[in-house]
N, C-alpha and C positions, 0 to 999 in steps of 0.2 A: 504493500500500500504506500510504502514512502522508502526513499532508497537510504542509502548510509553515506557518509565519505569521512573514511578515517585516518587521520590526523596525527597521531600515536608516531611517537618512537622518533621521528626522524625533526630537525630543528625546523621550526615554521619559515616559510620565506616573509620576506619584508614586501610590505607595499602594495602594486599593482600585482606583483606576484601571490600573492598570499588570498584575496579577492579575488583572480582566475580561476581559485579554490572552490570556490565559494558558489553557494545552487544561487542563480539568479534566473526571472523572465525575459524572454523575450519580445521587447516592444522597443519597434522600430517606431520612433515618430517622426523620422526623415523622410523615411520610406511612405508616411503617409501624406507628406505636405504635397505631394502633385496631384493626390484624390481632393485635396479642401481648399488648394487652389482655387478651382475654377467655382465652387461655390463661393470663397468668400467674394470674391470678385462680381459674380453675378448677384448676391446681393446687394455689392455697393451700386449695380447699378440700376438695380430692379426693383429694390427697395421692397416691401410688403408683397408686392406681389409674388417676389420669391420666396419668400419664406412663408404664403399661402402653397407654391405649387413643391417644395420641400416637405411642407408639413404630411400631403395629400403619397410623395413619392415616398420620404421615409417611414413615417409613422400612419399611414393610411387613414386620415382622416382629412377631412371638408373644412375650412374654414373660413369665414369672412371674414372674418377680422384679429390679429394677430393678439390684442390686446387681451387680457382676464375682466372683464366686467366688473365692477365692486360690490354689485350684489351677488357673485359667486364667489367670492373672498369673504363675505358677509354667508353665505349660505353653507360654505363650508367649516366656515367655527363651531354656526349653529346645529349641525350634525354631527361633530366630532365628539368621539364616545368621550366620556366623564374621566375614564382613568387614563385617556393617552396625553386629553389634555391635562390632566395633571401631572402626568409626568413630563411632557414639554415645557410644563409651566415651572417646574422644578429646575429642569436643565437649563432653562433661562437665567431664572435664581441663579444657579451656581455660575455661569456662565459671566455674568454679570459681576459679580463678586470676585471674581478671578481677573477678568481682564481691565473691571475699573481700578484696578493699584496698578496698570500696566502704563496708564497714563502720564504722560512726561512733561512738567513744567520747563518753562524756558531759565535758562541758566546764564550769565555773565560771568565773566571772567576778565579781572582787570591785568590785560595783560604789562603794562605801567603807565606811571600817570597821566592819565590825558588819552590813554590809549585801551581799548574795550572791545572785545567780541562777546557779542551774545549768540546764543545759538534756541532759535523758538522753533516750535512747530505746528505744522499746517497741514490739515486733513486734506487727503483728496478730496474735489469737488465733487466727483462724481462717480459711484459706482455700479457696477453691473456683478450682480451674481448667476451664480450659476447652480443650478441643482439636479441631479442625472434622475432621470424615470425611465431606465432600462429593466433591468432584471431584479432589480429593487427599487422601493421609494427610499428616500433619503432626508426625511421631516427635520431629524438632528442637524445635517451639513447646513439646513436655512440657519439653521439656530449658529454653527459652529462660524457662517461666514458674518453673519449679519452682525450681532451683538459685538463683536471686535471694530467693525466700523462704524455704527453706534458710539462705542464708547472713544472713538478716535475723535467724534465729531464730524464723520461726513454727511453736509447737510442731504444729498440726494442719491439716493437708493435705489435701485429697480431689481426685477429676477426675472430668468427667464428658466423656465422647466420644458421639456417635451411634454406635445400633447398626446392625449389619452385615448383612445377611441374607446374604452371603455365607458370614460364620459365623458360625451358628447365634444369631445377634440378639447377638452381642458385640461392642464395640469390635475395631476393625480389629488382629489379634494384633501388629504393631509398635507400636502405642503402647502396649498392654499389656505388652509387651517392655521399652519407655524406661519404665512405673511400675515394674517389676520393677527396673531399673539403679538407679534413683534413688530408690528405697525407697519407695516410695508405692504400700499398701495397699487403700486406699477408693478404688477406683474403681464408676464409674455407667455404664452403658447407657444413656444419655441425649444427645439432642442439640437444639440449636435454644434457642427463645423458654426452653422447658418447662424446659432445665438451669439456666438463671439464673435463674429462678422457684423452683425446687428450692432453690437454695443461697439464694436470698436469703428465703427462707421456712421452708424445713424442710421433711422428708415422716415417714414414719413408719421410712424407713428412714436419712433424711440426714440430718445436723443442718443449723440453718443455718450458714452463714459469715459471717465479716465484712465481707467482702473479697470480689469476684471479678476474673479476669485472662485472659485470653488469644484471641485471635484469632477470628473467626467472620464466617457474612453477617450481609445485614441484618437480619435478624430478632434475630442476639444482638446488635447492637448496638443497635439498639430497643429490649429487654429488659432492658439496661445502663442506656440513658435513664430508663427508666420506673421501675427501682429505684434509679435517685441518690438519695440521701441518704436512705433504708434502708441499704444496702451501699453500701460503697465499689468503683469500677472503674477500673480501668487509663485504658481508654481506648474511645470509641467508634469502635472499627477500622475503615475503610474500604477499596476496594480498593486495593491494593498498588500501589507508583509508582516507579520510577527515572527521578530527571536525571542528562545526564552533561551538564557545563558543558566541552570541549573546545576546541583550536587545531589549528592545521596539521600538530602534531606527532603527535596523534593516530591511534592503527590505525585505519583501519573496519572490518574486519576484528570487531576489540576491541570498537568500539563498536555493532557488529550484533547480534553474542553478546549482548551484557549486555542492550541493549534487548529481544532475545527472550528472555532469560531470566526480566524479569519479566511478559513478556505471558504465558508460557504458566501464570500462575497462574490467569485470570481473563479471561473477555471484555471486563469492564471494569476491565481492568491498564492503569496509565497510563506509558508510555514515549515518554519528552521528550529528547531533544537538541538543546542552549542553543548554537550557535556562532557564531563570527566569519568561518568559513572555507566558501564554497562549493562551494569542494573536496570537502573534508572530506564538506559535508553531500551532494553529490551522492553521494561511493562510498560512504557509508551505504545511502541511500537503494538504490542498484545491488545493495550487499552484502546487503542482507537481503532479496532476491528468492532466492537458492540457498538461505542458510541456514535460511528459513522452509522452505521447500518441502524441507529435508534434516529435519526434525525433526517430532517428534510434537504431536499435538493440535493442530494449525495450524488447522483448520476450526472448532473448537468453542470454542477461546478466542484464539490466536496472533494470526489471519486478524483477526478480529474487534478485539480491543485491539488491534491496529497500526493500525488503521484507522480505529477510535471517533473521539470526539471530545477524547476526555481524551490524545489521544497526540500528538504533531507534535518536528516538526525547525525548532525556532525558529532566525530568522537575526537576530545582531546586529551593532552597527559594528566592538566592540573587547573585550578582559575587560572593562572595567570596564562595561560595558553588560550584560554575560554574567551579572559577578556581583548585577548591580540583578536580573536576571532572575530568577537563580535564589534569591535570599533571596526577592523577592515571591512566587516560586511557593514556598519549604518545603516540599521534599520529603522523603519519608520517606526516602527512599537518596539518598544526591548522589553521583556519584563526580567525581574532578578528572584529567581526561587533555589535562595542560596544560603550558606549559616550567613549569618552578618549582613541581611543582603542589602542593608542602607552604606554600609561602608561600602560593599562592592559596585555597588551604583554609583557613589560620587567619586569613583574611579575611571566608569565611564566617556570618553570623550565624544563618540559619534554617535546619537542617536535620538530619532522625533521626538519622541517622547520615552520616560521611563520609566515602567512599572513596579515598586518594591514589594518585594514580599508575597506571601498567599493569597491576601485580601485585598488587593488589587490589580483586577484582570484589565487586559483591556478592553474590555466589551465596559467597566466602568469607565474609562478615557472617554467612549465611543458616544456615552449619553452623560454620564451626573455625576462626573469628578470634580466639572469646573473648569479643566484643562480642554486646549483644544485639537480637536482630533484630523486638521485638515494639515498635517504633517511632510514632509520631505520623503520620497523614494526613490526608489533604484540606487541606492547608496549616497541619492543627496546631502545625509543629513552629516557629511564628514561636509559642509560648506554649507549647508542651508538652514534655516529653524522651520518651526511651523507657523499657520497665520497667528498674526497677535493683533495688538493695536499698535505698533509698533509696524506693523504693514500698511497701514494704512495713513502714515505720518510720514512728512517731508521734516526734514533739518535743514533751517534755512539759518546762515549766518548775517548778522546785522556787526559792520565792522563801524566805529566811530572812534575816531584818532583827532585831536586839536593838532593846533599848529607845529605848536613845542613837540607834541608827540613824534609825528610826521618828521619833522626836520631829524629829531635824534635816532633816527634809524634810516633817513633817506638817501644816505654814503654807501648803507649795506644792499639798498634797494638799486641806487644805479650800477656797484660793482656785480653786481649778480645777473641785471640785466645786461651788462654788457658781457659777460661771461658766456651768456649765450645770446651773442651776436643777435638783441634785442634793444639795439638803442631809443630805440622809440619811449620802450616801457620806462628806460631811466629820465628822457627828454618830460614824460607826462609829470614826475616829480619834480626836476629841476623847473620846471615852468611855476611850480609855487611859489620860489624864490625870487622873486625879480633880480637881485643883483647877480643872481647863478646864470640867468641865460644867454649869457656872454661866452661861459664857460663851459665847453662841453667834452672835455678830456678825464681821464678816469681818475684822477685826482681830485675830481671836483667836490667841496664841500657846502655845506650851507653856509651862505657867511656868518660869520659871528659865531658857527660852531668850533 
């Protein structure tokens, strides 16, 4: 059901080598930017009407109009069962409570007398989310994208989901539920390549954004690639991945659960357990023949990512081989079910998030830790974090220097400019001086200094 690759005996390589080791997925999103190409393109220039005859070609439904109605953002609250919206309403709570201490006041710094850089920040204007209705609904990603930009302060918001034909070509009514919870108005019928093309373009009914975020296949992350640096994106999300780095102390039990927990996202969900103990890995290995066969979706995506190639039950000598392991792979979830496992966690250097201990799996990350679960993959997270409010913030520096400031450091500003053959840059300083402008040799000082 899930292969091995053992580790034992011989010295770990470094690096890039050490990570060739290592079970990873397969996703080109090179290979797919010449499919989303000509979509995004024919959106920018077809505007609604394309992303009416998109909706009709991918998702087989009919639509007149791209937009979500707000009596059906209103209709879907008002039918949303009592316990989901409580527990949405929960995950907002923590949600909130977590990423409002993320928030960054503006800071000064008197770099000497007369002389000051502040550094403020500045919310995107505009954002577009994103929320996948493929093979699952995704209520939590509204919750995981939105509340971080919320609490950055960006004043305008929109989402766009794939629509339904279950009903009636609208986003799936729970995520239209979690826009309704979390204020958010402007929602889209739209899904795939077409939604990020939308927002990073404009239609006749979207503006564009500045900004897009949140989870999807390959195609929006493709569509992500292809608009860098028009828009700004999170990230180019790939499939979903849990390491568990464990010892002897370890449940299999625990550690069967959580690895099918995140296989049943995805045929290509990557679930890796790093250990020391053969133990250990054999009653995994035993334990997730019941537990597969006790739960849903086992054939279509469980069966298949346990078995991939992006998945295995790595065998090492000792931790400290475990944790070479698991920094080089960077996983998007790490959990630690180890003795000590808070020490061996802040040992960690690469990974989205981190789970300690028995009592916190990441299926709690995923909903009502507080943390957020819209994280770095395919070994991003040795360079990347996950979304915060801190994604959602510009640092913009405010420089204010007086004269005296200016002058006592303006010998160092024109030698440097002319250092590299920029006299101009040193010309824009000596023009403060009036009696300097005479003098344009690298000698030059401010008079009177």
């Amino acid at each position: 059901m899930i292969s091995r690759i053992d580790l034992r005996g011989d010295a770990l390589p470094e690096g890039p080598a050490l990570r060739a080791l290592l079970p990873r997925a397969d996703f080109d999103v090179a290979a797919a930017l010449d499919k989303v190409r000509p979509i995004c393109e024919d959106v920018h220039h077809r505007g609604d009407a394309a992303l009416i005859e998109y909706a009709k070609k991918f998702d087989g439904v009919r639509l007149e109009q791209v937009r979500v109605p707000a009596a059906a953002l209103a209709e879907a609250l008002q039918g949303l069962d009592p316990d989901v919206r409580a527990a949405l309403e929960e995950s907002i709570r923590r949600a909130r409570a977590v990423h409002r201490a993320q928030r960054r006041a503006p800071h000064t710094t008197q770099v000497v007398p007369g002389g000051s850089v502040t550094e403020k920040w500045v919310p995107v204007e505009r954002v577009g989310l994103y929320a996948p209705g493929g093979r699952s609904v995704y209520p939590s990603s509204v919750i995981m994208n939105a509340v971080p930009a919320q609490e950055a302060g960006v004043a305008s918001m929109t989402l766009a989901s794939p629509p339904q034909a279950d009903f009636e070509g609208l986003p799936h009514p729970t995520i239209l539920a979690a826009c309704a919870l979390l204020g958010i108005d402007e929602v889209y019928a739209v899904g795939g390549a077409q939604a990020v093309a939308m927002f990073a373009y404009g239609t006749e009914s979207c503006a564009p954004a500045n900004m897009v975020t949140g989870p999807g296949n390959i195609w929006v992350a493709a569509a992500k690639r292809y608009f860098t640096g028009r828009i700004g994106i999170d990230t180019e999300a790939g499939p979903t991945e849990i390491a568990v780095l464990a010892d002897d102390t370890a449940d299999p039990v625990h550690v069967a659960s959580d690895l099918i927990s995140q296989a049943e996202h995805d045929p290509l969900a990557a679930a890796v357990l790093v250990t020391d103990s053969t133990e250990l890995a054999d009653a995994v290995a035993k334990e997730l023949v019941p537990q597969v066969a006790a739960t849903k979706h086992v054939e279509d995506r469980i069966a298949p990512a346990l078995a991939g190639r992006q998945s295995a039950i790595v065998l090492v000598d000792g931790l400290e081989e475990g944790l070479r392991v698991v920094d080089a792979y960077g996983a998007e979830h790490l959990e630690i079910q180890t003795r000590d496992a808070a020490a061996v966690a802040d040992r960690v250097k690469n990974a989205g998030a981190i789970f300690v201990g028995p009592w916190a799996p990441v299926s709690l990350g995923d909903y009502c830790a507080g943390s957020n679960h819209v994280l770095p993959t395919g070994g991003c997270a040795c360079h990347s974090s996950g979304l915060s409010v801190q994604s959602f913030l510009r640092g913009i520096h405010i420089v204010d220097y007086t004269r005296e400031a200016l002058a006592d450091v303006a010998h160092h500003v024109v030698t440097l400019a002319e250092a590299e053959d920029l006299p101009a840059h040193g010309a824009a300083v000596k023009a403060r001086f009036a009696e300097g402008e005479q003098n344009w040799h690298s000698g030059w000082k401010v008079p009177g200094q």
